[in-house]
N, C-alpha and C positions, 0 to 999 in steps of 0.2 A: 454203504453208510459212511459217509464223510465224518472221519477225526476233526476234533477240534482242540489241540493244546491250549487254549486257555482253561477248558473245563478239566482239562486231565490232572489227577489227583498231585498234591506237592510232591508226595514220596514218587512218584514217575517221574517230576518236572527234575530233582533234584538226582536221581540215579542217572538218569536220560541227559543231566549237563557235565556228570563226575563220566561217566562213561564216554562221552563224544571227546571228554580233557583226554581222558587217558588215551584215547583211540589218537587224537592229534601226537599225543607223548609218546606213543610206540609207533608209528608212525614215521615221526623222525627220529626215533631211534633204532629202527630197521634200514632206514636209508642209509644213516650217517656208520651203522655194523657192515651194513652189504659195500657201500665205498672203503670203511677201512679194510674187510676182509678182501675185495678185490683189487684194493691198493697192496695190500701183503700178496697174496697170487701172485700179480704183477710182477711184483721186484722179486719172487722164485724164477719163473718164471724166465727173466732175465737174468738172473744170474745163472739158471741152467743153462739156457741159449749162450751167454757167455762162455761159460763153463764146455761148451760142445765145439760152439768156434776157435775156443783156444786151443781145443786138442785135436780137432779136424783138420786146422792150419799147420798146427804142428807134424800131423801125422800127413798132408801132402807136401809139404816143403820136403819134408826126411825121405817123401817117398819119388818123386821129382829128381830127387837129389840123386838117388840110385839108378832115376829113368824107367822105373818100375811103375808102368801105369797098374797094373793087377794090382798091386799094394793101396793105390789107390781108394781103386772101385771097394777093395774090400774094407778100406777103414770108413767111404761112407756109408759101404752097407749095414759095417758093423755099429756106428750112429746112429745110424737112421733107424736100427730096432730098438734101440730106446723109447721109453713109456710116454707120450706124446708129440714124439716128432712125426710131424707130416711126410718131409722129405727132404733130402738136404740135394743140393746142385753144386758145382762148379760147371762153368760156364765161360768161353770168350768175352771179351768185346762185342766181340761181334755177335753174340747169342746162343751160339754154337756149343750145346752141353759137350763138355769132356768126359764128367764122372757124373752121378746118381746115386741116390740109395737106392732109387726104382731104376735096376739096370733097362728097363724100354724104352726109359729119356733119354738114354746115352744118343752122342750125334745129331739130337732132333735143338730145334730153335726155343729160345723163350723172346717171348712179345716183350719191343720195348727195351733191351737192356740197359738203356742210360737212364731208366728210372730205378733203377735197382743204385745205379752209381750215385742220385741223387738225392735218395731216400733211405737211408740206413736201415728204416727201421719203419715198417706199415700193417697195416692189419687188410684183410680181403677177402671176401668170398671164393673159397673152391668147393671143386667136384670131387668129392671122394667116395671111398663104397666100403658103407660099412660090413659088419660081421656076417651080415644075411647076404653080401653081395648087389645091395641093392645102392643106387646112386645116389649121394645126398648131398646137400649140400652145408658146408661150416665155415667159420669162421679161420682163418690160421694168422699165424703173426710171424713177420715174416723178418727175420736182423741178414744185414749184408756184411760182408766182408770183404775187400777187396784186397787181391794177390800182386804186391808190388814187386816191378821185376828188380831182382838182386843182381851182385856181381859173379855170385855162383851160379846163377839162371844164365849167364849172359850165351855159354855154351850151344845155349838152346832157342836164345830169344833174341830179337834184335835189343841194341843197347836204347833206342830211340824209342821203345814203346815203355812206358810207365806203368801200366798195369796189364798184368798178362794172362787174368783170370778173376773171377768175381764167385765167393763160396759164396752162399744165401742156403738158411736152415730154416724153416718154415713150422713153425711150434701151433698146434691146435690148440685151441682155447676153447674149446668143449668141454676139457674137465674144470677150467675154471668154470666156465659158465655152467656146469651142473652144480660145484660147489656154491657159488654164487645163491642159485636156485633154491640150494637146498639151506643155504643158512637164511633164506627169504622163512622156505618155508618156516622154516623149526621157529623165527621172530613173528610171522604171522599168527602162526599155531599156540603160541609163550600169550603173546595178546589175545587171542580169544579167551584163551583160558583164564589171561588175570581179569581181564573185563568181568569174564559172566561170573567169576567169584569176590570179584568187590563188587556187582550187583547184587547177587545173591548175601554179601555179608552185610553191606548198605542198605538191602531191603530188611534184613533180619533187625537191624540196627534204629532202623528210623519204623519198623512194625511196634517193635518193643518201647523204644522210648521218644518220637514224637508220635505217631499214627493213634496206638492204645491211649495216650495221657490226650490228646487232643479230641480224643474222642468221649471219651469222658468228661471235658472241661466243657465239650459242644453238649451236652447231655443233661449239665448240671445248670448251662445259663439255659436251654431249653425251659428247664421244669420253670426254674425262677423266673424264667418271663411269662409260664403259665399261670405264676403266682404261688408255686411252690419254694418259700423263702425257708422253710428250715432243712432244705438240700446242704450239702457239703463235698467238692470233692475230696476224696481220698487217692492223694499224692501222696508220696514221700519221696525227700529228695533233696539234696542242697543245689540243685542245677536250675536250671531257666524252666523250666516246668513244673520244678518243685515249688519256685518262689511265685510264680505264675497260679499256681493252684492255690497260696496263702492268698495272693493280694484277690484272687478272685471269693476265697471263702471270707475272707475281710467285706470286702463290695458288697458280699450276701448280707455279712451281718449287720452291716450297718444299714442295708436298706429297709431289713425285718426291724431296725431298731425304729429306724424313719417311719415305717407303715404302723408300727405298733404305739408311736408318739402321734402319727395322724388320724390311726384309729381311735386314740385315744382324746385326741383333738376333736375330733372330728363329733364324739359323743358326748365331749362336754359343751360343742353349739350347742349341739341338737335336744340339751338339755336345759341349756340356757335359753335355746328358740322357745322351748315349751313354756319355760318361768318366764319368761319376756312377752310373749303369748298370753298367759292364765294373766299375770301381771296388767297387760296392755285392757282385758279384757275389764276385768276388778278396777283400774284407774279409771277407764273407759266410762264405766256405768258411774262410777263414784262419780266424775267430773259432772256428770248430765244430772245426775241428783240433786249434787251443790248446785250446779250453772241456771235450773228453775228455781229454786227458792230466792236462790241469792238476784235475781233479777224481778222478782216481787218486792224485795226487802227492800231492794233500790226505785225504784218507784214508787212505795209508802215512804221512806223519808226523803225523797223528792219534792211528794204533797206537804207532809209536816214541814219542812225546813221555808217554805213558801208561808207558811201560818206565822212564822217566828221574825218579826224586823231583823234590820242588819245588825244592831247592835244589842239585840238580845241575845244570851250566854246559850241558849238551846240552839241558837242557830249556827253556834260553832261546833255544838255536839254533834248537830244534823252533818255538818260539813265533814268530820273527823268521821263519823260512820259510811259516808261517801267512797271516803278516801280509801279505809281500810274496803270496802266493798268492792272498789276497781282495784285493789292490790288481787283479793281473793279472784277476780274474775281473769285477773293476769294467769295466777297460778291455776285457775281453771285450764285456761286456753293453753298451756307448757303440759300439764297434765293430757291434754288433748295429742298437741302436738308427741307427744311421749310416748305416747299408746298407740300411732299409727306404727306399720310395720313401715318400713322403706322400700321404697317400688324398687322392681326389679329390671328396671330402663338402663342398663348399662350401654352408654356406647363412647366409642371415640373424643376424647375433647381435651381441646389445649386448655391448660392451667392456666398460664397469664390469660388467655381470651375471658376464661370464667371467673378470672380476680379481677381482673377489668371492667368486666361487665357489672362485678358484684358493689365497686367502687363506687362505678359510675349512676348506681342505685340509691346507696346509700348518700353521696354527694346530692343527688338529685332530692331526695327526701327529707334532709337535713339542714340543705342550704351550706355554700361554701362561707367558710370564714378565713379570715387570715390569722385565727387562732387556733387553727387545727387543719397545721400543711401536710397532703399529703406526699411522697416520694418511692418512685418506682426503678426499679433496677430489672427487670424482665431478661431473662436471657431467651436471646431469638434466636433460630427458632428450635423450638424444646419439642419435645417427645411427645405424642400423646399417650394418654390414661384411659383406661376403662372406668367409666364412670358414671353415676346416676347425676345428671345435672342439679336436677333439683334439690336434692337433700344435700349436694354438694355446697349448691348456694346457703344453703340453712347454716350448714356449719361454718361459710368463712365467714356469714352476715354477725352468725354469737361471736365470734371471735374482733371484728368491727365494731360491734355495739359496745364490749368488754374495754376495750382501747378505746372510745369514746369517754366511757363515764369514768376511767382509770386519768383523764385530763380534763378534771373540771376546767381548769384555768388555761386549757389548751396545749399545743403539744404537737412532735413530728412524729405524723402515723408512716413508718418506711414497710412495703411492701418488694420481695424479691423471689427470684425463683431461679434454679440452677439445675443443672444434670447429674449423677451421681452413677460411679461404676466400681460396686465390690466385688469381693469375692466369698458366695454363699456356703454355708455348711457342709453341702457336697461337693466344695471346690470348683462349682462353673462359676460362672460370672454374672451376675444380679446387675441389672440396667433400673434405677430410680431418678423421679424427678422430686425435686424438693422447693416449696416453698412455704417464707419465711414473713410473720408478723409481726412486727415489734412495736412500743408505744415508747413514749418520755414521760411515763405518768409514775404513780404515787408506785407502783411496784404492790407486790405481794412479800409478807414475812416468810422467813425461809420454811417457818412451823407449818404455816397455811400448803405448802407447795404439793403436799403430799396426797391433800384433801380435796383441792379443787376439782376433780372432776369425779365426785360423790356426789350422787344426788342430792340433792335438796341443801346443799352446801353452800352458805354464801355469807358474806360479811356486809353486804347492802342491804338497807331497811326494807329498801321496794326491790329485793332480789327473790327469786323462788329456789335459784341453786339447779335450774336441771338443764340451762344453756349449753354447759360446757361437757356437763355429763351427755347429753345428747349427740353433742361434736364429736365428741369421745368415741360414740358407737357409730355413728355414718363412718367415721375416719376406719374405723377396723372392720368395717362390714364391705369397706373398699378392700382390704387386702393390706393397708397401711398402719403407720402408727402417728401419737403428735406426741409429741416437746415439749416442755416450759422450762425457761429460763428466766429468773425476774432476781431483781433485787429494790431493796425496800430505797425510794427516793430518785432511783435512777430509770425503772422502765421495768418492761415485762415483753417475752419475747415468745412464742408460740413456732415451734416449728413442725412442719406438717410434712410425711413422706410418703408416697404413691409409686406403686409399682407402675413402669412405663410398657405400653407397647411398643415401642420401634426402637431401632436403635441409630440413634443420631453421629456416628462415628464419622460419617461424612457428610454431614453437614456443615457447613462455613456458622461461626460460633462468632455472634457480635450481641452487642447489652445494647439497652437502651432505659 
């Protein structure tokens, strides 16, 4: 079964990076105890070797002196059983041992003697036999010392030779290197042991206070993304878990407050669809009721107004009954339009393309005047909207027609549209597109501002009042809201907002 460390749990990724630190920390700090301790060895080591040549020099010159070669032999015998010496020599020039610790050297050669004159001081593999008598081989270290001929030698030696013997004491480094070994082991041994118990404490550490609280935090966003929102964990704690457990029962609570405001949202549509339904149903039939009679009534005093010359006074009755008949068939046909529902064709669609086009309608049907300029500020290109086209046009055409008859005497209709980026209730980011109607007409009174978009509301003789109230509900059945801005003599200004689908962050942003 092939491991995978990315799946392996935190609490192993994190013991598993604290234990590799500490293993590199003891680590080098077993190497850096084994060179100090075998740096101290060392310089015993040599200072016993010193310590041995000063008193074996001592003790051949004093015994030379008498001509006592046996006084010799016996003082390096009695060195050389010293607690780590291998063997100590004197030796010619020439190679030729004189004295031994090991008297079977005596008389016999050593290989080499000018490297002993040229190296004071060397380390080397020999042959020796340890305690079982078996052959082995070790390490020895090996100091020289060379025997300069004096004026008291001269008896004995030519005056013309310079050195007339070479001691060399040959020190094992065995017992170093078992000490060595053995302070490896004991720092090896120090490291396992602290490893496996700052594992063992760092698991105990991170079970109790990340493993359990993380488990429990997984447990609690589990439920509530089941849709169980009146979960809680139960933390306590001033540490990052503890404050990690508020902001997550915070998140809960506000999202139960969220669901419990859209539940509650969400049934006062569903309540309104019904009254807007029974409503559409009740206007519905009423409108078709009125809409037959009132179109017989109009073709009886069609015939009677035909009976009366022009300048007879019933013929102005006949005309004034007309008039008020096409008002009522207006408010028929707004009652009609009022009681459909709003299709549910939502797609894709640019705003300025659909105020464009809706312009370019009303220009068309109206006829251009140089009494009533229009002006466009479009920002390109903008976001698209989720949108029912149609009802869409309905509501910017009331909103054009309103801006028409708000400038009898003519007027700048400005039409604009812009991008918009807040920040929503639950703190992400809300992407809207906006636009904006405005006229240079007679304005609305600040009193009126509050009422305009109530049904049946209106200050025009030939108004019915349900234009705007209709704009009103295409715009929030989008998802959006509108505006009014007006003041009396100066204009009136309609602002419309639409939730966007895309988001235009990189897109190059130019007007036109």
């Amino acid at each position: 079964m092939r491991f995978s460390f990315g799946k392996a749990s935190l609490i192993f990724k994190i013991i598993l990076a604290n234990s590799l630190i500490l293993v590199v920390a003891i680590s080098f700090n077993v190497y850096w105890n084994s060179a100090l301790h075998k740096g101290s060895i060392e310089r015993l080591i040599q200072e016993k070797t010193t310590i041995i040549l000063e008193s074996v020099e001592g003790s051949v010159v004093r015994a030379m002196e008498r001509q006592s070669h046996s006084d010799v032999q016996q003082a390096l015998r009695h060195y050389g059983s010293f607690k780590g010496i291998w063997k100590i020599h004197i030796f010619r020039p020439d190679g030729t041992i004189m004295a031994s610790s090991d008297e079977g050297e005596v008389n016999k050669k050593v290989e080499n003697p000018d490297f002993y004159l040229k190296n004071r001081s060397f380390d080397r593999e020999e042959v020796s036999r340890n305690r079982d008598g078996k052959r082995v081989r070790e390490v020895i270290s090996f100091h020289v010392y060379p025997i300069e001929n004096q004026p008291k030698c001269f008896e004995c030696h030519d005056r013309k030779t310079k050195v007339i013997g070479i001691l060399a004491v040959g020190q094992s480094l065995q017992e170093m290197q078992h000490m060595i070994h053995a302070v490896q082991i004991h720092s090896i041994v120090l490291a396992v042991i602290t490893v496996g118990f700052l594992a063992f404490v760092l698991g105990l550490l991170f079970l109790k206070f990340v493993q359990r609280p993380i488990k429990k935090l997984a447990d609690v966003m589990r439920r509530a993304e089941q849709g169980d929102l009146g979960v809680r964990v139960e933390l306590k704690g001033n540490d990052e878990m503890g404050r990690l457990a508020e902001n997550l029962n915070g998140m809960i609570e506000k999202l139960q407050l969220a669901k419990k405001e859209a539940d509650q949202h969400h049934q006062e549509i569903i309540q309104r669809a019904d009254r807007m339904a029974s409503i559409g149903e009740l206007t519905s039939g009423i409108a078709h009721e009125i809409g037959n009679p009132l179109a017989g009534i109009e073709g009886a005093v069609q015939i009677l107004a035909r009976e009366f010359p022009e300048e007879d006074i019933r013929r102005q009755v006949t005309e004034e009954i007309e008039r008020q008949i096409h008002k009522l068939e207006k408010l028929v046909k707004d009652l009609l339009n009022f009681s459909k529902p709003i299709p549910a064709n939502y797609v894709p669609v640019n705003i300025n393309e659909l105020a464009e086009k809706v312009l370019s309608f009303f220009l068309t049907q109206q006829g251009r005047s140089n009494h009533f300029r229009v002006e466009k500020n479009f920002l390109q290109p903008l976001p698209n909207a989720m949108i029912d086209p149609y009802s869409m046009e309905q509501a910017f055409l009331n909103i054009i027609l309103n801006a028409k008859k708000a400038m009898p005497d003519g007027g700048t209709f400005k039409v604009s549209s812009r991008f918009l980026s807040r920040v929503g209730k639950d703190g992400g980011e809300v992407k809207e597109v906006r636009i904006v109607f405005e006229d240079t007409g007679v304005g609305i009174p600040k009193e009126n501002l509050s009422k305009i978009f109530n049904p049946f509301f209106s200050t025009r003789l030939d108004g019915t009042g349900l234009g705007l109230f209709i704009t009103r509900n295409i715009i929030e059945q989008h998802g959006g809201k509108i505006d009014v801005e007006s003041k009396v003599g100066m204009g009136t200004k309609f602002i419309i907002t639409l939730p966007t689908i895309e988001d235009p962050s990189t897109l190059p942003l130019r007007t036109i």
